[in-house]
One Martini backbone bead per residue (centre of mass of N, CA, C, O) as a GRO file, in nm:
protein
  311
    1UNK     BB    1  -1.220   0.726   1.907
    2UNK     BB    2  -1.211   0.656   1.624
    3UNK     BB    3  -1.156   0.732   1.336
    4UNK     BB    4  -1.436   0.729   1.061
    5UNK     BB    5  -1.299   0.528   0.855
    6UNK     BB    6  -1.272   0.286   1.082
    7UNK     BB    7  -1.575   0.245   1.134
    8UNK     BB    8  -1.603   0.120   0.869
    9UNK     BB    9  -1.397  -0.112   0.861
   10UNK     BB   10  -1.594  -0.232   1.062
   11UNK     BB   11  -1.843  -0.270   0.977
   12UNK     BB   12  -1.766  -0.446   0.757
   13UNK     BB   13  -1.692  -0.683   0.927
   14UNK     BB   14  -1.939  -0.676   1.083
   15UNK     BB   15  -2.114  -0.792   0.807
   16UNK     BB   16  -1.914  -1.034   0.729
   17UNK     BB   17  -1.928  -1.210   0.988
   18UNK     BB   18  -2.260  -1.232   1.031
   19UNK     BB   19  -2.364  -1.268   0.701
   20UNK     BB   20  -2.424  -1.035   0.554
   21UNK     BB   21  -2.572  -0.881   0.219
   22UNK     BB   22  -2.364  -0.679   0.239
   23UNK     BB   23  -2.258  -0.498  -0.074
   24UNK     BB   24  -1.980  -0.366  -0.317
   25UNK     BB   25  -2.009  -0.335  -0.600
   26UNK     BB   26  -1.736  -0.432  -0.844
   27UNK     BB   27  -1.765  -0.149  -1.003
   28UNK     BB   28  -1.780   0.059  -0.736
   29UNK     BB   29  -1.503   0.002  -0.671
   30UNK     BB   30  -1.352   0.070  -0.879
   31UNK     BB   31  -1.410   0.354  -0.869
   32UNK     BB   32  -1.332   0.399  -0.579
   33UNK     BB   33  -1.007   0.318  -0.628
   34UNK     BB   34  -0.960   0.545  -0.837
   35UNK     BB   35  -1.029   0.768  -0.732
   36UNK     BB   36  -0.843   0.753  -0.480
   37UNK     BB   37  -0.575   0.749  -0.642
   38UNK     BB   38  -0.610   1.030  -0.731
   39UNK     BB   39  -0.620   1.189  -0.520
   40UNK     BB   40  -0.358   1.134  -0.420
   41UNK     BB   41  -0.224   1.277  -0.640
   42UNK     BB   42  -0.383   1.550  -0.605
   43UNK     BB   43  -0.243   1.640  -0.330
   44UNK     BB   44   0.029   1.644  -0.402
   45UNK     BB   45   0.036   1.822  -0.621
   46UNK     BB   46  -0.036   2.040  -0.504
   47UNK     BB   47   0.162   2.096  -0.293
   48UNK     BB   48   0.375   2.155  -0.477
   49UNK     BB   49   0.295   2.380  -0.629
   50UNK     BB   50   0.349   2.548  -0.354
   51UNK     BB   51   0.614   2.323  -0.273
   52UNK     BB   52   0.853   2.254  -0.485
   53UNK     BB   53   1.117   2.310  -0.310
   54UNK     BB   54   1.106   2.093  -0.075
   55UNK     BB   55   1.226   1.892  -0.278
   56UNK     BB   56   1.428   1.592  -0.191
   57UNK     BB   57   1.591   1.386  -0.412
   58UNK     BB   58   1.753   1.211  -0.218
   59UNK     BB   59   1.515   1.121  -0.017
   60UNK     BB   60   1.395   0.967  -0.248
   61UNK     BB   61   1.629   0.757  -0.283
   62UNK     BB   62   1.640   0.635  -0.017
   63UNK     BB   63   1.356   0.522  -0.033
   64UNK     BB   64   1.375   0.349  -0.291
   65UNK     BB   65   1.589   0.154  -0.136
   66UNK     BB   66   1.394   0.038   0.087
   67UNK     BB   67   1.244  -0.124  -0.165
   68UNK     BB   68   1.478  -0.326  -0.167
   69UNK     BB   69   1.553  -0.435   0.138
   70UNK     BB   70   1.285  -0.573   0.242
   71UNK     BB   71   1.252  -0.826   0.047
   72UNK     BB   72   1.558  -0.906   0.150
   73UNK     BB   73   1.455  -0.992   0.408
   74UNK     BB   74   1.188  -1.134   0.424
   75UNK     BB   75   1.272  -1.395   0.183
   76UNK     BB   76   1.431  -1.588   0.454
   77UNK     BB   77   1.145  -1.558   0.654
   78UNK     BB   78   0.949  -1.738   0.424
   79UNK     BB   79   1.143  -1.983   0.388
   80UNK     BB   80   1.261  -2.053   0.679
   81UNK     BB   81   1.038  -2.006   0.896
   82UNK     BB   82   0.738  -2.038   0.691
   83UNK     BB   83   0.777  -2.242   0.504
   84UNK     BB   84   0.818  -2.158   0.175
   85UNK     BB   85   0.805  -2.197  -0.109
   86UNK     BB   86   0.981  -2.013  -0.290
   87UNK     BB   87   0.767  -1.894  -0.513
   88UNK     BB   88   0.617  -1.782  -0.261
   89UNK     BB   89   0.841  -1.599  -0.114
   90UNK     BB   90   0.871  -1.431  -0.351
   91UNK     BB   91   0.570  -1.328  -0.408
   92UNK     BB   92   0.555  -1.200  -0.055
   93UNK     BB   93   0.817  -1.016  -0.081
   94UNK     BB   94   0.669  -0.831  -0.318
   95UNK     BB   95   0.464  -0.734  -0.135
   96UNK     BB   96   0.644  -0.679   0.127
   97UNK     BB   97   0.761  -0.414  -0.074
   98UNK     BB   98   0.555  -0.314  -0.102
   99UNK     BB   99   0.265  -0.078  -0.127
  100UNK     BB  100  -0.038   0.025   0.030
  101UNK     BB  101  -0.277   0.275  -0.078
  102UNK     BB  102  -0.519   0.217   0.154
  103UNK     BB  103  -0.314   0.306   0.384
  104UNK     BB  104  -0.208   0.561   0.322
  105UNK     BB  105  -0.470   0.683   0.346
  106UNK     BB  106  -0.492   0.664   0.640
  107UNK     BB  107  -0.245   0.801   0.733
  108UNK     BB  108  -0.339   1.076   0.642
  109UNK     BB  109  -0.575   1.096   0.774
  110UNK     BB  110  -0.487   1.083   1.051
  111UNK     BB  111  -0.275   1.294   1.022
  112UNK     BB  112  -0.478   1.534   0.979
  113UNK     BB  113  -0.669   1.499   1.194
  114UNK     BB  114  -0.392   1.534   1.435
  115UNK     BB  115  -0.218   1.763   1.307
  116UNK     BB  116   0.004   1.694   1.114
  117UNK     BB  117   0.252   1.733   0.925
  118UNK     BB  118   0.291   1.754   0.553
  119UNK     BB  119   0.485   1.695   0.283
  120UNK     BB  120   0.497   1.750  -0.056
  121UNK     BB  121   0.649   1.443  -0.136
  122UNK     BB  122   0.453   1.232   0.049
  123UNK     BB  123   0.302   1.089  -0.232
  124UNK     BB  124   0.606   0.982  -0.367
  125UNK     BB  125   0.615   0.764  -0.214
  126UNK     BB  126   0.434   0.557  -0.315
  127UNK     BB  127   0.555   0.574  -0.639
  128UNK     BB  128   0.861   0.477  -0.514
  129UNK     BB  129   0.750   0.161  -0.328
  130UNK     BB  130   0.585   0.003  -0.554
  131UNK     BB  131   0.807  -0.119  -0.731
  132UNK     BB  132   1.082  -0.234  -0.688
  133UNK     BB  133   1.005  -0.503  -0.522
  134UNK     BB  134   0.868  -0.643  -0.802
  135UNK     BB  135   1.103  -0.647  -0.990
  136UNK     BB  136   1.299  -0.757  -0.829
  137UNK     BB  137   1.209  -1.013  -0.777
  138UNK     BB  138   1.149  -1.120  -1.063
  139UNK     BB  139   1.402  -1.139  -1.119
  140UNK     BB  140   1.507  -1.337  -0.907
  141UNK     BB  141   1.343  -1.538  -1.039
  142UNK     BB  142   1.430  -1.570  -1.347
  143UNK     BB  143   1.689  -1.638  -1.222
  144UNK     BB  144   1.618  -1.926  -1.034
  145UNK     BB  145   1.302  -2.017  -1.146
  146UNK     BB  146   1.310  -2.004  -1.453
  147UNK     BB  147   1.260  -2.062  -1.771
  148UNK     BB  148   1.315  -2.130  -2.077
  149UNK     BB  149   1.236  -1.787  -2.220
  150UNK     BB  150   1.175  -1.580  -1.958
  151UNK     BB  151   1.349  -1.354  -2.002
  152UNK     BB  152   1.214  -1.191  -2.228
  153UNK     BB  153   0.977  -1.092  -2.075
  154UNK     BB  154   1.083  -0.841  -1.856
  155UNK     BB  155   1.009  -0.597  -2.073
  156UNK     BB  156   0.686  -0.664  -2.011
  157UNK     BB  157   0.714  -0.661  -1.706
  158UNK     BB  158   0.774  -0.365  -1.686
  159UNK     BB  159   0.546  -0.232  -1.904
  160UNK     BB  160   0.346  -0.304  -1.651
  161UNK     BB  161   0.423  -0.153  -1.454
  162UNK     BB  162   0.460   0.122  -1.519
  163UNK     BB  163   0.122   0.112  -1.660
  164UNK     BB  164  -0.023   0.066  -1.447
  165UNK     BB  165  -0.283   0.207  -1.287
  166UNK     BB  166  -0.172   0.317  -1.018
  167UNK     BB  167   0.060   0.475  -1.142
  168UNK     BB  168  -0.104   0.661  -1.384
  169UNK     BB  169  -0.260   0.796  -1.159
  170UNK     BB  170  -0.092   0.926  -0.960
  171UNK     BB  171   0.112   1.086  -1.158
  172UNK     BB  172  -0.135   1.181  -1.306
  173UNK     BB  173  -0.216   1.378  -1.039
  174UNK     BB  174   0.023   1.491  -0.993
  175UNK     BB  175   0.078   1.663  -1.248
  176UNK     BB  176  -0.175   1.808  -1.285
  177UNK     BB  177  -0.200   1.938  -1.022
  178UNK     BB  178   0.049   2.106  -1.059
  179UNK     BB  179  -0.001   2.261  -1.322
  180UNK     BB  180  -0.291   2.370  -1.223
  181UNK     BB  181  -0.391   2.371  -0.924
  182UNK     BB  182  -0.663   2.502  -0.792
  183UNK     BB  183  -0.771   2.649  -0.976
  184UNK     BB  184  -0.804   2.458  -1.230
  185UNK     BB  185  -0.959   2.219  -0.985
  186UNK     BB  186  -1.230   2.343  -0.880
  187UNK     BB  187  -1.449   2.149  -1.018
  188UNK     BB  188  -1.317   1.874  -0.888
  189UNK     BB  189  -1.259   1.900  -0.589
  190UNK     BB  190  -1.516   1.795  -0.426
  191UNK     BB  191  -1.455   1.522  -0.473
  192UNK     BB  192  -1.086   1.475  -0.482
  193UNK     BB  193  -1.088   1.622  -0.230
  194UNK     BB  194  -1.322   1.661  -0.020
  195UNK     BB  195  -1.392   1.357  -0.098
  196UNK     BB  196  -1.172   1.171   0.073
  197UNK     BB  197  -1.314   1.039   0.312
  198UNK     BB  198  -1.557   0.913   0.132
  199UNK     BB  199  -1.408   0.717  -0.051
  200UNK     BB  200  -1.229   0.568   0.236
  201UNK     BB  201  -1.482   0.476   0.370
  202UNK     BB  202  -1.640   0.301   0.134
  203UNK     BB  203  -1.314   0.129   0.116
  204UNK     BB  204  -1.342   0.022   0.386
  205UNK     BB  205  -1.566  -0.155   0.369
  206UNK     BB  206  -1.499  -0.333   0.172
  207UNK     BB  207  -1.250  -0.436   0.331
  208UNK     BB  208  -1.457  -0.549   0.557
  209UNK     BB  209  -1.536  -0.785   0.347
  210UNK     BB  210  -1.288  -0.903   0.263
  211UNK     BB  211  -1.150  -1.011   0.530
  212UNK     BB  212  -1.382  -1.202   0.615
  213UNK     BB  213  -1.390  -1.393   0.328
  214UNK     BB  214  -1.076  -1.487   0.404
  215UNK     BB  215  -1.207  -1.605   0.705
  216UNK     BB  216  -1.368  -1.839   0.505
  217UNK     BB  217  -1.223  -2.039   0.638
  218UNK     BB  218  -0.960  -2.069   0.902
  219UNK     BB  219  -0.628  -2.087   0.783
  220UNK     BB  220  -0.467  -2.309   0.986
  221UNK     BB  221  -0.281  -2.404   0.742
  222UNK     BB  222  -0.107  -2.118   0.781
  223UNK     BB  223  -0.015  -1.990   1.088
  224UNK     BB  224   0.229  -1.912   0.991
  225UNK     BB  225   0.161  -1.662   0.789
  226UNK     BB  226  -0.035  -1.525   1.003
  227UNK     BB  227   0.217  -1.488   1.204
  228UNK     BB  228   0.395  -1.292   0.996
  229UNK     BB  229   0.137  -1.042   0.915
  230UNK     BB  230   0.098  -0.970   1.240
  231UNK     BB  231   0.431  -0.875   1.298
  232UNK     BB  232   0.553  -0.749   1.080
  233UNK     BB  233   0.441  -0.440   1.070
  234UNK     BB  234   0.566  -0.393   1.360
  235UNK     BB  235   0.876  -0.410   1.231
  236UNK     BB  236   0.868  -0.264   0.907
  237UNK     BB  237   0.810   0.038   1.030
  238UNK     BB  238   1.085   0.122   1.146
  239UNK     BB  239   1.258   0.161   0.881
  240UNK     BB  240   1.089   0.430   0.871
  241UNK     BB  241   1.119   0.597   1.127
  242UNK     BB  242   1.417   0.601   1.084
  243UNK     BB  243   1.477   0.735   0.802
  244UNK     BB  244   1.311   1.004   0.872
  245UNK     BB  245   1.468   1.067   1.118
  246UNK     BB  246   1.711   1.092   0.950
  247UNK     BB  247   1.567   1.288   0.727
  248UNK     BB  248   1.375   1.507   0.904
  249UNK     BB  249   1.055   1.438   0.892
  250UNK     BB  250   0.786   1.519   0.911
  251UNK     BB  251   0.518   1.354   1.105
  252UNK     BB  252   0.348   1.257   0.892
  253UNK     BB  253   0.564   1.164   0.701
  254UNK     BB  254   0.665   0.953   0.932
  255UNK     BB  255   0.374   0.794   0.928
  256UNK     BB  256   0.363   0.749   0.613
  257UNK     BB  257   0.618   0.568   0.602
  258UNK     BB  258   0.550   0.379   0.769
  259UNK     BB  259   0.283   0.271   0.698
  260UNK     BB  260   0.403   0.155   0.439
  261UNK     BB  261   0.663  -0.044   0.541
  262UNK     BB  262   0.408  -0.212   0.700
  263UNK     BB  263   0.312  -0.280   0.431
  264UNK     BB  264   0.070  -0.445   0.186
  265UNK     BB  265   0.005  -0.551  -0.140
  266UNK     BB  266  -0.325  -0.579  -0.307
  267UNK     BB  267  -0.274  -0.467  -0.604
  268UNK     BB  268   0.013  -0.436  -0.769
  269UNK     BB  269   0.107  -0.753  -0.717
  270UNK     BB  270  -0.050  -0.926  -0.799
  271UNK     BB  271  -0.106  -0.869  -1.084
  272UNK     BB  272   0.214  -0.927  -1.152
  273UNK     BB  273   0.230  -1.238  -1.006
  274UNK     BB  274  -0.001  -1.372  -1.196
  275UNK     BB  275   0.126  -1.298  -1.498
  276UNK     BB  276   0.488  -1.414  -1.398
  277UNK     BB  277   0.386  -1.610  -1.142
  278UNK     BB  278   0.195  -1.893  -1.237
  279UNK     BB  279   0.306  -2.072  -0.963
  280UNK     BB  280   0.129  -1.897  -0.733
  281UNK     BB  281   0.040  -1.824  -0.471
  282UNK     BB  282  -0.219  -1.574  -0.418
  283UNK     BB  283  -0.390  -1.652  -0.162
  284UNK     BB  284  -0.169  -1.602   0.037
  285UNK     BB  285  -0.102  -1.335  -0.021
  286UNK     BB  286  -0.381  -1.226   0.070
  287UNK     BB  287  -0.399  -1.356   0.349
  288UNK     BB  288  -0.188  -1.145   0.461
  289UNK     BB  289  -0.219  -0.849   0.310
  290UNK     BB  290  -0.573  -0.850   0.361
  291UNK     BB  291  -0.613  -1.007   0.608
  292UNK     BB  292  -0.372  -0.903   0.832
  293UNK     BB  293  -0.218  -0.625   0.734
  294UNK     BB  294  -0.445  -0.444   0.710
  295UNK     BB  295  -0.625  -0.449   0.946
  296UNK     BB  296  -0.403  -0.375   1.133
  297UNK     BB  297  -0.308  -0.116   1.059
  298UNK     BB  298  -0.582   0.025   1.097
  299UNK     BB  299  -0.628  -0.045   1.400
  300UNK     BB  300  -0.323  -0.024   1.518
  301UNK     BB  301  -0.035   0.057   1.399
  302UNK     BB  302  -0.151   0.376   1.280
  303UNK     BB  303  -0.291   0.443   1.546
  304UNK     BB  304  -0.018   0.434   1.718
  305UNK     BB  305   0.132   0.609   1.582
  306UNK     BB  306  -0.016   0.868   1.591
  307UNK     BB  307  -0.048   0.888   1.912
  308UNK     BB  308   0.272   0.895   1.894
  309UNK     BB  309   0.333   1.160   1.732
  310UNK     BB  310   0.127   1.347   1.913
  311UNK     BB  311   0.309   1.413   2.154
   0.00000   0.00000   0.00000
């Protein structure tokens, strides 16, 4: 049997392909996407609290060149093989470099599930590999394909990203939660902590409600990129994996470094190429990102890692 989780994400898909009426109020998602990423901040904050010595700032940074190296990896099979317009390709090479707040509560749990150990600062793989590739690229376009005066716009788009919703929550629960620890949090404890599985279940309802209506109808003029979105995770996963294993970290954290670098971004990339790059396709992005790289990494990706690590 599946996690509690993914059987919730299978709900909402077959919900959505069947044409229910069933649907998560757009305030309720908003609600929901904010209180689950403050948890995932506040329990590395917790780790952190009881051991932040534990924690090798070397690791973190071989890490965050990861999100630098995979863009540029992306970036030349999805405009020479998936045959993609420059800006189009710039666009989703900056999603998967970037990566899903969502996969990673996914593979917290099945790692927890599974009784994976998990180290204390394997919180902050998600918010050192959420922005680089963001960055990087968005600076890319504006060195090959901006126009003249968009290169002042970098500045803002900087403070864009760094302020950015996912960020702020993140980093705040992560801070908040070391200096207060368990003591301090233990009001608010039952929700953000001990209800993350109930947040995670009911948010990935709702994307598999958001799955099924992205592939209404059929995208088959995009094949070239639904067969990169659906491949791309399989592969790299590995360069996650291998770095883990080359750093030694524990079983639960090569877990979720591996999903991460499998993964791609569907909220703060979007949102960042949206406001920078007004020329991209973002259904593009979506289609790859939400459609078919999230799904996948649910149902497959994340539960074969687990599986194989827990051997």
């Amino acid at each position: 049997m599946p996690d509690i989780v993914i059987a919730f994400f299978m709900l909402g898909l077959i919900a959505g392909v069947v044409k229910s009426d069933l649907k998560v109020p757009g305030q309720i998602y908003e609600i929901l996407s904010i209180l689950l990423m403050l948890s995932i901040g506040i329990k590395g904050g917790l780790a952190l609290h009881s051991d932040y010595q534990s924690v090798v700032w070397s690791h973190l940074l071989a890490i965050m060149a990861l999100g630098l190296i995979i863009p540029l990896i992306v970036l030349p099979v999805l405009y020479k093989i998936v045959k993609l317009p420059r800006v189009d390709a710039i666009s989703i090479a900056a999603h998967y470099g970037s990566v899903s707040a969502g996969t990673f509560a996914v593979a917290w749990a099945l790692a927890t599930s599974a009784g994976l150990p998990i180290s204390a600062d394997t919180t902050l793989y998600l918010v050192i590999l959420e922005l680089p590739a963001i960055i990087l690229m968005l600076a890319l376009y504006h060195w090959q394909l901006g126009q003249k005066g968009q290169k002042a716009n970098m500045a803002a788009i900087w403070h864009e990203a760094f302020t950015s919703r996912g960020v702020i929550l993140l980093i705040g629960g992560v801070i908040i939660a070391w200096l207060y620890g368990p003591k301090g949090l233990s009001s608010i404890s039952g929700l953000v902590i001990d209800g993350f599985k109930v947040l995670l279940a009911l948010f990935l309802l709702e994307m598999g409600l958001t799955t099924a209506r992205i592939f209404r109808p059929l995208p088959l003029a995009h094949w070239r990129l639904v067969l990169f979105a659906a491949v791309a995770p399989a592969i790299l996963m590995w360069p996650g994996i291998w770095l883990a294993s080359w750093l030694d970290l524990q079983a639960g954290s090569t877990l979720i470094l591996g999903a991460l670098t499998a993964s791609a971004s569907y909220i703060a990339a979007p949102a960042a190429i949206r406001a920078a790059i007004p020329d991209a396709d973002i259904s593009k992005a979506m289609l790859a990102a939400l459609g078919v790289t999230f799904p996948l990494n649910v149902l497959v990706y994340v539960p074969a890692m687990t599986s194989w690590l827990s051997r």
